[in-house]
DSSP file (Angstrom, degrees, kcal/mol; ACC not computed):
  #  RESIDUE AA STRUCTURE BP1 BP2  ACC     N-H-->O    O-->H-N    N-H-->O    O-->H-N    TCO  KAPPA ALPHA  PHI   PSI    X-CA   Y-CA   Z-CA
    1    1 A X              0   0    0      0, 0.0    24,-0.0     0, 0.0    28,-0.0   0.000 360.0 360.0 360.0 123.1    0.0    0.0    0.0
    2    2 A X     >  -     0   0    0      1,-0.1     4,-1.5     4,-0.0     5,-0.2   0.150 360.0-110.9 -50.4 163.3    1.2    3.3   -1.2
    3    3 A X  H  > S+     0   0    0      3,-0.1     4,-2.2     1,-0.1    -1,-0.1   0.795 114.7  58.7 -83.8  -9.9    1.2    6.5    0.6
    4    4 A X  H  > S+     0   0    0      2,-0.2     4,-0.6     3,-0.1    -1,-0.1   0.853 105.6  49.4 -71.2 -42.3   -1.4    8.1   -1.5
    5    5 A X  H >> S+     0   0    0      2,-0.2     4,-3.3     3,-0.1     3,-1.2   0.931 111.9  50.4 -72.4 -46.5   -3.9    5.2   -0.6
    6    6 A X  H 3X S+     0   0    0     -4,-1.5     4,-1.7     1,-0.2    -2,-0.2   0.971 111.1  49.9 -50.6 -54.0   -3.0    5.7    3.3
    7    7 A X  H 3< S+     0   0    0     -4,-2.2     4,-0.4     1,-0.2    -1,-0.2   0.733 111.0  44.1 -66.3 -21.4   -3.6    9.5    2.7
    8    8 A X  H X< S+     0   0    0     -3,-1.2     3,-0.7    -4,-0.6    -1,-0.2   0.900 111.5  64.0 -89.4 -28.1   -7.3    8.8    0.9
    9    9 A X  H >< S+     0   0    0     -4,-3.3     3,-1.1     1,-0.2     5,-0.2   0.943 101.2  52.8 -25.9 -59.8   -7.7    6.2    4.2
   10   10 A X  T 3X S+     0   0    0     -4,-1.7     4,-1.2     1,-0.4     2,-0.3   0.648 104.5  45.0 -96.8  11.5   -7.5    9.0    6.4
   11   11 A X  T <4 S+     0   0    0     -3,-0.7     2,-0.5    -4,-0.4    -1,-0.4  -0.699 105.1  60.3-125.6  87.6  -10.0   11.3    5.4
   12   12 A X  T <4 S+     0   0    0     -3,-1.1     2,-0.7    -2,-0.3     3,-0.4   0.279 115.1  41.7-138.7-154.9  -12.6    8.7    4.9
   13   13 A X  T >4 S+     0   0    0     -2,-0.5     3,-3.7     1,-0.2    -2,-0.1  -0.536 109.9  56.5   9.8 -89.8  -12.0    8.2    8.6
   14   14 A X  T 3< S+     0   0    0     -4,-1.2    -1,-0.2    -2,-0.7    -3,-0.1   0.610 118.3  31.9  -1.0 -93.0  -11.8   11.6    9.0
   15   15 A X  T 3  S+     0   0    0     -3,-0.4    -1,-0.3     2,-0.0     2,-0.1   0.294 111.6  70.6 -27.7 -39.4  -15.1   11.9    7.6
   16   16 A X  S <  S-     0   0    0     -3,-3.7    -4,-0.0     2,-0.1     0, 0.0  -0.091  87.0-111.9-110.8 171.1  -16.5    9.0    8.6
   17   17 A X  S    S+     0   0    0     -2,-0.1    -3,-0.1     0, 0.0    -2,-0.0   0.681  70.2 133.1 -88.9 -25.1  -17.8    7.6   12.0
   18   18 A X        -     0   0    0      1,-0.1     3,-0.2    -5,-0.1    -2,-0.1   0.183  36.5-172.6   0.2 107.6  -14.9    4.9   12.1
   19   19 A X        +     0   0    0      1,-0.3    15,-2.1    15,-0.1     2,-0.2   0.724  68.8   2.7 -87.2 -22.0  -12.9    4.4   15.2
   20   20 A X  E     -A   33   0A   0     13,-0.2     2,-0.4    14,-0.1    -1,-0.3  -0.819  64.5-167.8-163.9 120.3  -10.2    2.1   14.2
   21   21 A X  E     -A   32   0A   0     11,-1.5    11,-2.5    -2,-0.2     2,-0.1  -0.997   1.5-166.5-108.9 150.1   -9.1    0.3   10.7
   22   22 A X        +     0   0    0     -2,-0.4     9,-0.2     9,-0.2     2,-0.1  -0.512   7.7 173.5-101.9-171.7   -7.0   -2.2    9.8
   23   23 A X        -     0   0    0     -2,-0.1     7,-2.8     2,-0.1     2,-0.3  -0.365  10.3-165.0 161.5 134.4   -5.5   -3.5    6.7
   24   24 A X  B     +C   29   0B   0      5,-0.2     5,-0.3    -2,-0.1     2,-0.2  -0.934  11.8 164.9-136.7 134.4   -3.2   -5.8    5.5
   25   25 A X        -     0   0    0      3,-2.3     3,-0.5    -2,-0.3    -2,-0.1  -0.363  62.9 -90.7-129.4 173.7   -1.3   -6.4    2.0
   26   26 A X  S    S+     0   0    0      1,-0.2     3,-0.1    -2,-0.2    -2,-0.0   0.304 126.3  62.6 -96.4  10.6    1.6   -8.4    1.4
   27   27 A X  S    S-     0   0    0      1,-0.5     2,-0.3     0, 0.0    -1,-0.2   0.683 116.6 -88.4 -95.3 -10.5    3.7   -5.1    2.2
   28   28 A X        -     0   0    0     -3,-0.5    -3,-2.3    16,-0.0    -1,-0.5  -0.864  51.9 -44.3 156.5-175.1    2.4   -4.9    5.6
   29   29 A X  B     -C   24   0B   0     -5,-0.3     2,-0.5    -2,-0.3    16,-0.4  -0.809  33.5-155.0 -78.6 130.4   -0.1   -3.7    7.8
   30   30 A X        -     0   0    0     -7,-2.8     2,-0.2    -2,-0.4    14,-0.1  -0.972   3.1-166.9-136.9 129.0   -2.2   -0.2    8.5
   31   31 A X        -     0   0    0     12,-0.9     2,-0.7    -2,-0.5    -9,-0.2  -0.763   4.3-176.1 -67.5  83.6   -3.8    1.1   11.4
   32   32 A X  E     +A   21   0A   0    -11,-2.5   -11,-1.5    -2,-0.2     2,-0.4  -0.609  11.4 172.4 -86.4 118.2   -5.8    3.6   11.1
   33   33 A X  E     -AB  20  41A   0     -2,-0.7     8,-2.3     8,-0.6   -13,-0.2  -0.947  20.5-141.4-131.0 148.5   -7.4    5.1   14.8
   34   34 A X        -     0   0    0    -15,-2.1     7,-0.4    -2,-0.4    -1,-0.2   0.802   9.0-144.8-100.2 -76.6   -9.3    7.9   15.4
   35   35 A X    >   -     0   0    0      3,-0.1     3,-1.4     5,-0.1     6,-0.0  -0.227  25.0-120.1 155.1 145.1   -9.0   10.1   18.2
   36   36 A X  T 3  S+     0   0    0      1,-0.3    -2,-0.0    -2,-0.2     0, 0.0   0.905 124.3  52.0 -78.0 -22.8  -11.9   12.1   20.2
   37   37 A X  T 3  S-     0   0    0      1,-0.1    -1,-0.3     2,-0.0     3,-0.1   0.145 125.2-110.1 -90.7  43.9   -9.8   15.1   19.0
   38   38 A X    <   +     0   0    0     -3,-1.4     2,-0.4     1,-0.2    -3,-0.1   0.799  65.9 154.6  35.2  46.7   -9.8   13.9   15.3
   39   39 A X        -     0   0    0    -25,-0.0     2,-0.6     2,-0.0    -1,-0.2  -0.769  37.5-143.3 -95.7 141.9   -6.4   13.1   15.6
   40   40 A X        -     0   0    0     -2,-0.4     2,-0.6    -3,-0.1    -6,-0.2  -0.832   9.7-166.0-105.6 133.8   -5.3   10.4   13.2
   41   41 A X  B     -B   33   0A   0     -8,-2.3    -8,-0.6    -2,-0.6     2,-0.3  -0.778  15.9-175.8-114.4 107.5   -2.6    7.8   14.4
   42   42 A X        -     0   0    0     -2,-0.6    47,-0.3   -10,-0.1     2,-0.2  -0.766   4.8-175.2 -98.2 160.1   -1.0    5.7   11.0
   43   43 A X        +     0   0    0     -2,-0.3   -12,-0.9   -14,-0.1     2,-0.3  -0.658   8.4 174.3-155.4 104.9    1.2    3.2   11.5
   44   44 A X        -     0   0    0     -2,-0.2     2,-0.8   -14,-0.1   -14,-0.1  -0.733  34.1-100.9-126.9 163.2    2.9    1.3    8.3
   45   45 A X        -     0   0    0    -16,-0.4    -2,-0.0    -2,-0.3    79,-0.0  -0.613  49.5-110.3 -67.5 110.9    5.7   -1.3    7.4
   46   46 A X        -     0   0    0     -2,-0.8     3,-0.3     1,-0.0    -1,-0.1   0.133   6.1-140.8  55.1 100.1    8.8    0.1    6.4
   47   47 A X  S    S-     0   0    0      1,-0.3     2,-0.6    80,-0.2    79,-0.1   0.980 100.1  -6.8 -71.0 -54.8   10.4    0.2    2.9
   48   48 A X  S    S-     0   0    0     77,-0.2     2,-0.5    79,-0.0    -1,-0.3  -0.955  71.6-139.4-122.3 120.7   13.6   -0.4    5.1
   49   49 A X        -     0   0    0     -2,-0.6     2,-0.2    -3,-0.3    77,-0.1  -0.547   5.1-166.4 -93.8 134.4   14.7   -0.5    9.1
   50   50 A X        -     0   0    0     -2,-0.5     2,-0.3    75,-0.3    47,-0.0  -0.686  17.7-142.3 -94.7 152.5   17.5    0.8   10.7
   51   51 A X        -     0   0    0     -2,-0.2     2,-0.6     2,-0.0    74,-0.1  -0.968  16.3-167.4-122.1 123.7   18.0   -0.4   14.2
   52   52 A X        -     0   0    0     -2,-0.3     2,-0.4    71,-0.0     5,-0.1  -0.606  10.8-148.8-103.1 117.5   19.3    2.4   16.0
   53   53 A X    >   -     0   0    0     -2,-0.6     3,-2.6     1,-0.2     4,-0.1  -0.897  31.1-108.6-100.3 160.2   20.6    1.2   19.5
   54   54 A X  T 3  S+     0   0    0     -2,-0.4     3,-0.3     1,-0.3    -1,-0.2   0.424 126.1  61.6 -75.8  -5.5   20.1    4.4   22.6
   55   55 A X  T 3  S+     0   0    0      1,-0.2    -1,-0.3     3,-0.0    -2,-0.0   0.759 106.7  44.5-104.3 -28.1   24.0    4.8   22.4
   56   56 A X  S <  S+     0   0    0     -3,-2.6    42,-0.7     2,-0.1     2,-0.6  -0.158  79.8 135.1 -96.6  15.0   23.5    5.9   18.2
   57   57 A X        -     0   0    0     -3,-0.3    40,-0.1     1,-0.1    -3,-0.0  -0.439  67.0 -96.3 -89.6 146.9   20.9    8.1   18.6
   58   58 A X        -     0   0    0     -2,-0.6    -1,-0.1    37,-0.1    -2,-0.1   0.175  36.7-121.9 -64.1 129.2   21.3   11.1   16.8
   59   59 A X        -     0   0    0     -3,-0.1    85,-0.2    84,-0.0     3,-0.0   0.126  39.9 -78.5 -43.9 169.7   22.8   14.3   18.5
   60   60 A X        -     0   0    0      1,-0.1     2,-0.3    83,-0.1    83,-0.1  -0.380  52.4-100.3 -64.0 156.1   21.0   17.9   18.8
   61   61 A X        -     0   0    0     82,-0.1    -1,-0.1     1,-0.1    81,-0.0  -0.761  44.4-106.0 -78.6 141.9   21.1   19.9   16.0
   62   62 A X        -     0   0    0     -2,-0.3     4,-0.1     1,-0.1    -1,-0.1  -0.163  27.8-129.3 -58.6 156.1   24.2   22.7   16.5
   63   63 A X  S    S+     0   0    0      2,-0.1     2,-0.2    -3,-0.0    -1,-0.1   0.864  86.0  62.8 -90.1 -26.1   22.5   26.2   17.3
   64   64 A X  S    S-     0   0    0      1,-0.1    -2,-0.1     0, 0.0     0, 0.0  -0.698  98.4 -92.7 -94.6 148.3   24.5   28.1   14.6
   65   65 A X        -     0   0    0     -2,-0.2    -1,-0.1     1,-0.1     6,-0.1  -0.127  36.1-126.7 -52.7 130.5   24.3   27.5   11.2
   66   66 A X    >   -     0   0    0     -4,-0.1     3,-1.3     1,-0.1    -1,-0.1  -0.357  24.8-106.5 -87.4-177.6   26.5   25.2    9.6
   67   67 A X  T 3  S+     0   0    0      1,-0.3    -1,-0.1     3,-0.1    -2,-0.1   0.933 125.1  51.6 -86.9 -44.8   28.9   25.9    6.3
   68   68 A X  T 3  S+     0   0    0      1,-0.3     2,-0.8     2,-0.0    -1,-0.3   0.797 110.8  63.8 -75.4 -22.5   26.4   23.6    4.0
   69   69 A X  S <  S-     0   0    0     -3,-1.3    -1,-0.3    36,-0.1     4,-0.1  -0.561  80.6-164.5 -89.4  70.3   23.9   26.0    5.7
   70   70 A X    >   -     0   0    0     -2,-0.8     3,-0.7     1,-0.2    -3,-0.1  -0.311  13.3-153.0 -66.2 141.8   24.3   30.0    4.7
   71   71 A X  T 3  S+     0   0    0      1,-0.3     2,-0.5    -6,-0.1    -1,-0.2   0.809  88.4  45.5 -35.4 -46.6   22.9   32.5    6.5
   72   72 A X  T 3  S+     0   0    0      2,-0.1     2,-0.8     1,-0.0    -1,-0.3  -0.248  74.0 151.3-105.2  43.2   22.5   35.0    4.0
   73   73 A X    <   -     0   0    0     -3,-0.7     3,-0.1    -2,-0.5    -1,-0.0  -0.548  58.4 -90.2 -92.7 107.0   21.2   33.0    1.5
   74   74 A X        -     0   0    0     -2,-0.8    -1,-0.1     1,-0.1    -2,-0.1   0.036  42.2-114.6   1.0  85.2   18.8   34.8   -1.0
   75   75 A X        -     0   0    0      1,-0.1     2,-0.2    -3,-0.0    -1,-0.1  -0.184  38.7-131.4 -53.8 133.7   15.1   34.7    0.2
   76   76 A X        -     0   0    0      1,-0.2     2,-0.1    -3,-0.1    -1,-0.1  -0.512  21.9 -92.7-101.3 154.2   13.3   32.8   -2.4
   77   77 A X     >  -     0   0    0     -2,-0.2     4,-0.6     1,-0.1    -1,-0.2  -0.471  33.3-161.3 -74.0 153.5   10.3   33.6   -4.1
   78   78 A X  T  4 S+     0   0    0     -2,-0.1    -1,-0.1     2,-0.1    -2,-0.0   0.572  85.1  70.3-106.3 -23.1    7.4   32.0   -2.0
   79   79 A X  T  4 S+     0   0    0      1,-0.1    -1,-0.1     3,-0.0    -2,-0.0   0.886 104.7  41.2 -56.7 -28.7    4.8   32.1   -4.8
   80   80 A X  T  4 S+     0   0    0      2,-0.1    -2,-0.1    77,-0.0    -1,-0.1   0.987  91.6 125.9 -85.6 -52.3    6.9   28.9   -7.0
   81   81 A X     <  -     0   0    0     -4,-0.6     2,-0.5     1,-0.1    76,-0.2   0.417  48.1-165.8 -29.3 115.8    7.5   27.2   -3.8
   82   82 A X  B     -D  156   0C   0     74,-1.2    74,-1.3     1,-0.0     2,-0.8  -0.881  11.7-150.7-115.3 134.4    6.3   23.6   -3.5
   83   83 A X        -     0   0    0     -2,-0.5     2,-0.6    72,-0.2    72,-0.2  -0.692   1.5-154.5-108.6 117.7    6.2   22.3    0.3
   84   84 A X        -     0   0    0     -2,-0.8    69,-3.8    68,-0.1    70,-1.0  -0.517  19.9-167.5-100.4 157.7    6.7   18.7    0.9
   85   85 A X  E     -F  152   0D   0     -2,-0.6     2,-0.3    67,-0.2    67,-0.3  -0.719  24.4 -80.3-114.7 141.3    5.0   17.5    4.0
   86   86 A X  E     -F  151   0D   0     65,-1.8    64,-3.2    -2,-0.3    65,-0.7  -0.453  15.0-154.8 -82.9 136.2    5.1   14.6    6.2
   87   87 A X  S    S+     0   0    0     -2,-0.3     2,-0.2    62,-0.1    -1,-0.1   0.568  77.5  19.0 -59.9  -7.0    3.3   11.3    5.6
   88   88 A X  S    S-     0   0    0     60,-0.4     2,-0.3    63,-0.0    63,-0.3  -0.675  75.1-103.1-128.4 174.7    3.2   10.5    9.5
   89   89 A X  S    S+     0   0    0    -47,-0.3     2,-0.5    -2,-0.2    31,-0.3  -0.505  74.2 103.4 -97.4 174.9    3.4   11.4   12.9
   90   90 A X  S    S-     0   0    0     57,-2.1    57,-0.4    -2,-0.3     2,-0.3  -0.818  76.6 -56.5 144.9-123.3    6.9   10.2   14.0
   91   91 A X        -     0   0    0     -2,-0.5     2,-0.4    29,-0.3    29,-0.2  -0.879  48.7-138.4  91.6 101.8   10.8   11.7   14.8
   92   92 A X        -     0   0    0     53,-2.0    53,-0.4    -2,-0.3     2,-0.3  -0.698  22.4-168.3-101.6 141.6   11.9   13.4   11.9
   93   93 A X  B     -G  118   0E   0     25,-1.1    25,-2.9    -2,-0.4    50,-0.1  -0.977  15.7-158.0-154.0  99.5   15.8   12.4   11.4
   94   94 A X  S    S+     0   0    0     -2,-0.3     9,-3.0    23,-0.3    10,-0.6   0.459  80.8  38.5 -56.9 -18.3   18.2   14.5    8.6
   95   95 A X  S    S-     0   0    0      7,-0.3     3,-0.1     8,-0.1     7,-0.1  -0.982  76.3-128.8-156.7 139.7   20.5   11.4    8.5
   96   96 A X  S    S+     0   0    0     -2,-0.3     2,-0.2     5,-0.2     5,-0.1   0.737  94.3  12.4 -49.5 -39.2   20.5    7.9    8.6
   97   97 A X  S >  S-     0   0    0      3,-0.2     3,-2.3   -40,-0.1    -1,-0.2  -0.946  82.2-109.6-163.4 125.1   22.8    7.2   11.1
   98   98 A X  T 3  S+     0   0    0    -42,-0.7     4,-0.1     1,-0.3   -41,-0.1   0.599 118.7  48.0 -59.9  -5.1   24.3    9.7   13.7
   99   99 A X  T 3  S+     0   0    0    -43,-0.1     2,-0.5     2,-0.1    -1,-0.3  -0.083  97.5  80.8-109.9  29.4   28.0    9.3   11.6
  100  100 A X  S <  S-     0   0    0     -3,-2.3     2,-0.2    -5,-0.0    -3,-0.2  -0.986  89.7-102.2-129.6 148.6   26.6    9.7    8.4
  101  101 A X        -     0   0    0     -2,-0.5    -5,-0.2     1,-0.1    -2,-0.1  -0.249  47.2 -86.4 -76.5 139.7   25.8   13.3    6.7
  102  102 A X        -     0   0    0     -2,-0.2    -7,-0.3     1,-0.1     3,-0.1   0.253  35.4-129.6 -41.7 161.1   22.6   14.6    6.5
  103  103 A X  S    S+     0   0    0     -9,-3.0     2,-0.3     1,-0.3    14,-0.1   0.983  92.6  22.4 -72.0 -42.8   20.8   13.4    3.3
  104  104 A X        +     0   0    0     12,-0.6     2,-0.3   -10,-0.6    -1,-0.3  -0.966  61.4 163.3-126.7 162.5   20.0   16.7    2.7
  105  105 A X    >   -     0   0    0     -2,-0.3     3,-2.0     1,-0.2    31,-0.2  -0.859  61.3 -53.3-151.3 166.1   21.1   20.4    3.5
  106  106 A X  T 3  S+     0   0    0      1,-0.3     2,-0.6    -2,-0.3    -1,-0.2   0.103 122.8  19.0 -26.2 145.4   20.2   23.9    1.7
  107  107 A X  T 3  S+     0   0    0     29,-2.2     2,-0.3     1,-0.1    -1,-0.3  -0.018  81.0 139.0  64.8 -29.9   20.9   23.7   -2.0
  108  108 A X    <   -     0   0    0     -3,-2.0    28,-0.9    -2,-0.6    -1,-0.1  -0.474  55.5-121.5 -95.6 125.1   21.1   20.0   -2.7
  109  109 A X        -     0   0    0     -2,-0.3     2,-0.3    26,-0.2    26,-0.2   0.115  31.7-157.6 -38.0 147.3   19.6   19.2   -5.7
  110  110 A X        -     0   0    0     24,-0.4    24,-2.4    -6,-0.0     2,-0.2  -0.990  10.1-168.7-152.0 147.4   16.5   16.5   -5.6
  111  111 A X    >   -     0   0    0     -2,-0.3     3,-0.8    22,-0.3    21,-0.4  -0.524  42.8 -81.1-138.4 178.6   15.0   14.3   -7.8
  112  112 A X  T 3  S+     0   0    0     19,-0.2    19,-0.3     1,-0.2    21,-0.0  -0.800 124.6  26.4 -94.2 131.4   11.3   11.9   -7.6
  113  113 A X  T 3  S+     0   0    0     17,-2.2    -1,-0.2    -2,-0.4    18,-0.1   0.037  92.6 123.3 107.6 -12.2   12.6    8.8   -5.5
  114  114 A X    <   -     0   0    0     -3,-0.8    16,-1.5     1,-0.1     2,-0.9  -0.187  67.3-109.8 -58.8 169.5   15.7   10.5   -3.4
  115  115 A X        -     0   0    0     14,-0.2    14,-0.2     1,-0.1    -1,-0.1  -0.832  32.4-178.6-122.5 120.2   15.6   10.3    0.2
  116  116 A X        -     0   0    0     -2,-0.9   -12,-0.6     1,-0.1     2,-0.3   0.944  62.9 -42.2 -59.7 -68.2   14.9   13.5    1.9
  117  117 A X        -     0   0    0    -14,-0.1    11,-2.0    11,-0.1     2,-0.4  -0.826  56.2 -98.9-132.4 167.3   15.0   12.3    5.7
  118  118 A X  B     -GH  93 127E   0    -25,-2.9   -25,-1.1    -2,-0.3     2,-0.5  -0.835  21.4-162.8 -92.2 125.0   13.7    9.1    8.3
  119  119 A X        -     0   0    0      7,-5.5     7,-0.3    -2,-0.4     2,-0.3  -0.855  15.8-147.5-109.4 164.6   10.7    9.8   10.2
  120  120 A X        +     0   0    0     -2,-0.5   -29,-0.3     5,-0.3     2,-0.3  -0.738  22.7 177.0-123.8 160.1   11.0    7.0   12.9
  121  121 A X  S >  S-     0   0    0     -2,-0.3     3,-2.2     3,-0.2     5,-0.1  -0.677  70.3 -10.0-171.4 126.8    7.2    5.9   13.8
  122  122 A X  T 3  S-     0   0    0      1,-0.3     3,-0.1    -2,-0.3   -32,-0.0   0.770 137.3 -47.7  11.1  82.8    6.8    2.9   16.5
  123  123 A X  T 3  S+     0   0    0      1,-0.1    -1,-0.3    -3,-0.0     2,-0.1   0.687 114.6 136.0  32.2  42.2   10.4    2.3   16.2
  124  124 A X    <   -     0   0    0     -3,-2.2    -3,-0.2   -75,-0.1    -1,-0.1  -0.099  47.2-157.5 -44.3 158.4   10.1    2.4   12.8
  125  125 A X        -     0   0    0     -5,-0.1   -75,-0.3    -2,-0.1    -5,-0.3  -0.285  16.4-177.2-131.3 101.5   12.4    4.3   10.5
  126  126 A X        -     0   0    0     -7,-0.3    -7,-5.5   -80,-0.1     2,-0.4  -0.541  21.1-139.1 -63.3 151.9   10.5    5.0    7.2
  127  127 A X  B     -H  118   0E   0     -9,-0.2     2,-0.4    -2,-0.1    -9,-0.3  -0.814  17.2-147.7-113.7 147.4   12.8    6.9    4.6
  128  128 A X        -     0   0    0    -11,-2.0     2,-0.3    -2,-0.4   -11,-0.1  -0.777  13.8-149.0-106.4 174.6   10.7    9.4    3.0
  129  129 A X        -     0   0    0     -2,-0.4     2,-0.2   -14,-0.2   -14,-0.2  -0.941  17.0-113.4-143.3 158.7   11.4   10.3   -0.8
  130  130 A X        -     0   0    0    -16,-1.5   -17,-2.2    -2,-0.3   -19,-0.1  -0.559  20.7-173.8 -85.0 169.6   11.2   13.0   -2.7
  131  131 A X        +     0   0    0    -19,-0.3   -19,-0.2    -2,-0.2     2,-0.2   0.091  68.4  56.4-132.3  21.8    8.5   13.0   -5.6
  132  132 A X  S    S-     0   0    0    -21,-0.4     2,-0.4   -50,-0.1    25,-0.0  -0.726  78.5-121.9-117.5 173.2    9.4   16.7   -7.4
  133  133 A X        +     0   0    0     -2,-0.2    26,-1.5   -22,-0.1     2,-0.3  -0.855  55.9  75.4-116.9 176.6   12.4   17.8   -8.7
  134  134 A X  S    S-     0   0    0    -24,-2.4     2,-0.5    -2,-0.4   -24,-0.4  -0.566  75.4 -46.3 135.7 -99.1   14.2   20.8   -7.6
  135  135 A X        -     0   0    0     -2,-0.3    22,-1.4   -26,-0.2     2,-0.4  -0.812  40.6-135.4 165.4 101.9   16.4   22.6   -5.1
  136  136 A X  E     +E  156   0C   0    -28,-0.9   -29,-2.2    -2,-0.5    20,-0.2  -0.653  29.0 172.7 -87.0 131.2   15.4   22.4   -1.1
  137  137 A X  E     +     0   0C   0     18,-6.7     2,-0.3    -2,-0.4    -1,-0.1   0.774  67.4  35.0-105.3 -39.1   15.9   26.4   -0.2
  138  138 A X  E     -E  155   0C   0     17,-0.9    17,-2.0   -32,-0.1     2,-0.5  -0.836  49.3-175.6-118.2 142.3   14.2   25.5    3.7
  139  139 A X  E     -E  154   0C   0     -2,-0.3    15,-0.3    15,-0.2     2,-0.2  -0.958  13.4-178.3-130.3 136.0   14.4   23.1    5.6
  140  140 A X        +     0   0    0     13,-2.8     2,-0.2    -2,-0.5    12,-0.1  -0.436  56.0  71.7-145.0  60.0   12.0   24.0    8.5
  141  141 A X  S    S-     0   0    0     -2,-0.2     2,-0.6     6,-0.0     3,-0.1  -0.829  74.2-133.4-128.1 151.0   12.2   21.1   11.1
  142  142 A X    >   -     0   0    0     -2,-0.2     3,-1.5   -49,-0.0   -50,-0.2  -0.859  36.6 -84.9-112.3 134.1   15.3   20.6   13.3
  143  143 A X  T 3  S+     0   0    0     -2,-0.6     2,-2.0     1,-0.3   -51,-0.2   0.290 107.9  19.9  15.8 174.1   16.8   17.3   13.7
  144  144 A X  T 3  S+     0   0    0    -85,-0.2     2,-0.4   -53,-0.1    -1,-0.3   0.235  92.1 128.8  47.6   9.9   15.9   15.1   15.9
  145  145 A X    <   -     0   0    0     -2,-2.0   -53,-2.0    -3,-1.5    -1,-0.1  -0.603  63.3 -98.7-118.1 163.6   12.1   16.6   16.7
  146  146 A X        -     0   0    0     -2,-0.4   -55,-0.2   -55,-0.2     2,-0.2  -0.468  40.9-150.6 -70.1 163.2    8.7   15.0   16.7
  147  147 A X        -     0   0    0    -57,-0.4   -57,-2.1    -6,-0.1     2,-0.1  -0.859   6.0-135.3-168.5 127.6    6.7   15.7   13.4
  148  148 A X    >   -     0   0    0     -2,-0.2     3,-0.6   -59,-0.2     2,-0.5  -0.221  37.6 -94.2 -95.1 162.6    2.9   16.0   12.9
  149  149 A X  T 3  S+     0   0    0      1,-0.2   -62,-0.1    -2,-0.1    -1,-0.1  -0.823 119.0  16.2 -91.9 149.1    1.1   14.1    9.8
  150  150 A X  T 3  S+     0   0    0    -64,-3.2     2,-0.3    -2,-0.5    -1,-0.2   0.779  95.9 144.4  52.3  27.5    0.9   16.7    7.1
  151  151 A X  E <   -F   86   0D   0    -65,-0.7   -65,-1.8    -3,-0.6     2,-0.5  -0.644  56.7-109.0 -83.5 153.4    3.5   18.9    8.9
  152  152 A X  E     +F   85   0D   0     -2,-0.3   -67,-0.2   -67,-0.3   -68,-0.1  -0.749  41.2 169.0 -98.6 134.0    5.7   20.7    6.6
  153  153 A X        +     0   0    0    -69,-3.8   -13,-2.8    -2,-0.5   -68,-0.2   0.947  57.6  11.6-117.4 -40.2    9.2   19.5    6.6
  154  154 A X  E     - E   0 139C   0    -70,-1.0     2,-0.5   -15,-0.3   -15,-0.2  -0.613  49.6-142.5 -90.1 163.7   11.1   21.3    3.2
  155  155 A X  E     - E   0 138C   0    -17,-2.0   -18,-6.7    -2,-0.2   -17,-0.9  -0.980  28.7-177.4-136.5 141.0   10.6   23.8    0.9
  156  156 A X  E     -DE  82 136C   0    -74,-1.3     2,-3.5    -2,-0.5   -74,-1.2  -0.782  25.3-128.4-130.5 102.1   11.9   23.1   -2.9
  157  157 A X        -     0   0    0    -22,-1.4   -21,-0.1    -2,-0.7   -76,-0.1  -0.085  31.0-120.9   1.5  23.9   12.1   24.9   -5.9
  158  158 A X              0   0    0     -2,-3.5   -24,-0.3     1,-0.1    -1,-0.0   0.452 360.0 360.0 -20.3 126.1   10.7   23.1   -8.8
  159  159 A X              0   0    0    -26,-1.5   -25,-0.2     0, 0.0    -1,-0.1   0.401 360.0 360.0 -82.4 360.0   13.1   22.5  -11.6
């Protein structure tokens, strides 16, 4: 099951009087539960899992900007801007592994299928991918922090 099918899943919840579905394909299982504050909780199988042991977990992000990051970097037009958003709730993770370099930083080019970041989700780690092409100008979650469904996690350029 795609993410596009989870996403029409939870608004018919949404919508619906439904308190809990399941549903299971030979890629896994999804929950779907509803919440008295219409809060949706998904929880799906993994194109791949990292096991991350409490000793690997990834460090704070530094408070000053780093060289891949500039400061003064050229405010982008906001009209072209396409913002891709997370499919889950989860622990949004710039890098695979707390020694390896974020997947992506300001500037780096993207294509339909890269992988932008790891959202972590019941000890999860789903990889998300990108599905435009273009130029991330923001990146507007920090490391290591919890992540809403339909939160906005980049901002790209279309090429």
């Amino acid at each position: 099951m795609d993410l596009k099918q989870i996403h029409e899943l939870i608004k018919i919840v949404n919508k619906s009087n439904i308190g809990e579905i399941s549903i299971e394909d030979k890629d896994g299982k999804v929950t779907i539960k509803q919440k008295e504050e219409q809060v949706v909780t998904v929880a799906a199988a993994p194109q791949q899992v990292y096991n991350v042991s409490p000793q690997q977990q990834a460090p704070p992000a530094p408070a000053a900007p780093s060289p891949a990051q500039p400061a003064a970097a050229p405010a982008p037009k906001a009209d072209n801007l396409i913002t891709i958003k997370s499919p889950m709730i989860g622990t949004f993770y710039r890098r695979q592994s707390p020694d390896k370099p974020n997947l992506v930083d300001i500037g780096s080019s993207i294509e339909p299928g890269k992988v932008l970041c790891i959202i972590e989700a019941m000890k999860l780690f789903n990889e998300i991918e990108a599905e435009v092409k273009g130029k991330i100008v923001k990146v507007l979650v920090e490391d290591n922090s919890p992540v809403e469904f339909d939160q906005p996690l980049f901002l790209v350029e279309p090429a």
